[in-house]
C-alpha positions as CSV (number, residue, x, y, z in Angstrom):
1,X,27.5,-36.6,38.8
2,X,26.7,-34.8,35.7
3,X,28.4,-35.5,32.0
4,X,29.2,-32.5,30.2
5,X,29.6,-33.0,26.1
6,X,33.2,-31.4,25.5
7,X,32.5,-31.1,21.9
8,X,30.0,-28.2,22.6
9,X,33.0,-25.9,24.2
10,X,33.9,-25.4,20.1
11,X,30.5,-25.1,18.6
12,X,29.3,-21.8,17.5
13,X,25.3,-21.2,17.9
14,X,24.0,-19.7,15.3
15,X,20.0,-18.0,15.1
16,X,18.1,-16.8,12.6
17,X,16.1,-13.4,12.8
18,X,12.9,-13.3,11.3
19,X,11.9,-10.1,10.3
20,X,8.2,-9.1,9.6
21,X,6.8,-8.9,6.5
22,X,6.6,-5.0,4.7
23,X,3.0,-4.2,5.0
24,X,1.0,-2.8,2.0
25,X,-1.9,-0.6,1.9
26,X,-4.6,-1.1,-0.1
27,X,-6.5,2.0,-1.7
28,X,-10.2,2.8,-3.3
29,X,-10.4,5.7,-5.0
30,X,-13.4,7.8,-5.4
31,X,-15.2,8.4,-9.3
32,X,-18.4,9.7,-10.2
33,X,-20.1,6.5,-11.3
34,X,-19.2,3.9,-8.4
35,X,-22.4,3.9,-6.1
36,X,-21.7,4.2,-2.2
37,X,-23.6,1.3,-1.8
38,X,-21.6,-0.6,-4.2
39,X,-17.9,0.8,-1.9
40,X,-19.7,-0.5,1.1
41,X,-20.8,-4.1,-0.4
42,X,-16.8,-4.4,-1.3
43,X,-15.7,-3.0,1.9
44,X,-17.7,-5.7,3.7
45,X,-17.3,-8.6,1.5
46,X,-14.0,-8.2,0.1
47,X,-12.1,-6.6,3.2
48,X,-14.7,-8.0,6.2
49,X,-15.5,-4.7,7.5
50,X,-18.9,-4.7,9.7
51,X,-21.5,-1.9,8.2
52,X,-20.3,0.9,10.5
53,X,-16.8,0.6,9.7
54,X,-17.7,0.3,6.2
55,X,-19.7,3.2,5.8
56,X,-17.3,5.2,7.9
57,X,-14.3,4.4,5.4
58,X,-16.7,5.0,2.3
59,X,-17.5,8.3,3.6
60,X,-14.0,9.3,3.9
61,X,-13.2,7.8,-0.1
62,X,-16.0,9.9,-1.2
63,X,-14.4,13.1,0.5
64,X,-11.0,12.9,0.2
65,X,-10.9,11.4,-3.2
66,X,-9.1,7.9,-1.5
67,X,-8.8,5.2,1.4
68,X,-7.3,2.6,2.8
69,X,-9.4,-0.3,2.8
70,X,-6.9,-2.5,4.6
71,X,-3.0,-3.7,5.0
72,X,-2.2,-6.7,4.3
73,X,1.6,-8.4,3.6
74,X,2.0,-7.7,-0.5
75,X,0.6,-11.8,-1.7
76,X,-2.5,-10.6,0.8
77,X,-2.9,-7.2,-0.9
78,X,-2.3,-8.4,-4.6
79,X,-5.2,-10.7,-3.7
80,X,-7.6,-8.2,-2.3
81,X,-7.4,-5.9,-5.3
82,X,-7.7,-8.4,-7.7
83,X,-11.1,-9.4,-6.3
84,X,-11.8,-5.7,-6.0
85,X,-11.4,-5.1,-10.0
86,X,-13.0,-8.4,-10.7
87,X,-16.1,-7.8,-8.6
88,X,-16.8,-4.1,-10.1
89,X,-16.3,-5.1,-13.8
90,X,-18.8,-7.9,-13.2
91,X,-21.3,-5.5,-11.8
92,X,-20.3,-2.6,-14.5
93,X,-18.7,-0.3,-11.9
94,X,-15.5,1.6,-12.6
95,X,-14.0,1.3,-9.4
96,X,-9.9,1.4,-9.2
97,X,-8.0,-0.2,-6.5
98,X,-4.1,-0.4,-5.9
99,X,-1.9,-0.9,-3.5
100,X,1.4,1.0,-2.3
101,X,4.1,-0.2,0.4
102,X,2.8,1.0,3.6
């Protein structure tokens, strides 16, 4: 014989929805100065691309003017163009990076 507890017939279940987080792309833009070598080194250190993707996603900067190098959750994507900036002021490149809501 089983006990039931009566004092769950009144309790109310509640759950809690977790939504995702809003994604964020973030964006290179193409200049005259910035090397393609130099987009590549940053696509494959700062955003882990392997050397084919890399190249692939520096060709289309240099053609359409900008790329996404990657989405990320926004404290992910505030982080990866921060190290963008850094990284081409220390090696005297004028490369711009932002972000926008995806």
């Amino acid at each position: 014989m089983t006990q039931r507890n009566t004092k769950e017939q009144g309790d109310t279940k509640t759950r809690t929805r977790v939504e995702k987080p809003r994604m964020y792309k973030v964006l290179l833009y193409n200049d005259d100065y910035t090397t393609m070598e130099f987009v590549v080194f940053v696509l494959e250190t700062v955003f882990r691309h392997g050397p084919a993707a890399a190249t692939r996603i520096m060709l289309s900067i240099h053609k359409s003017g900008v790329g996404v190098a990657g989405v990320y959750t926004k404290d992910i994507a505030e982080t990866r163009v921060d190290q963008v900036l850094k990284v081409a002021r220390e090696n005297g490149h004028p490369l711009q990076c932002t972000m926008e809501p995806e």
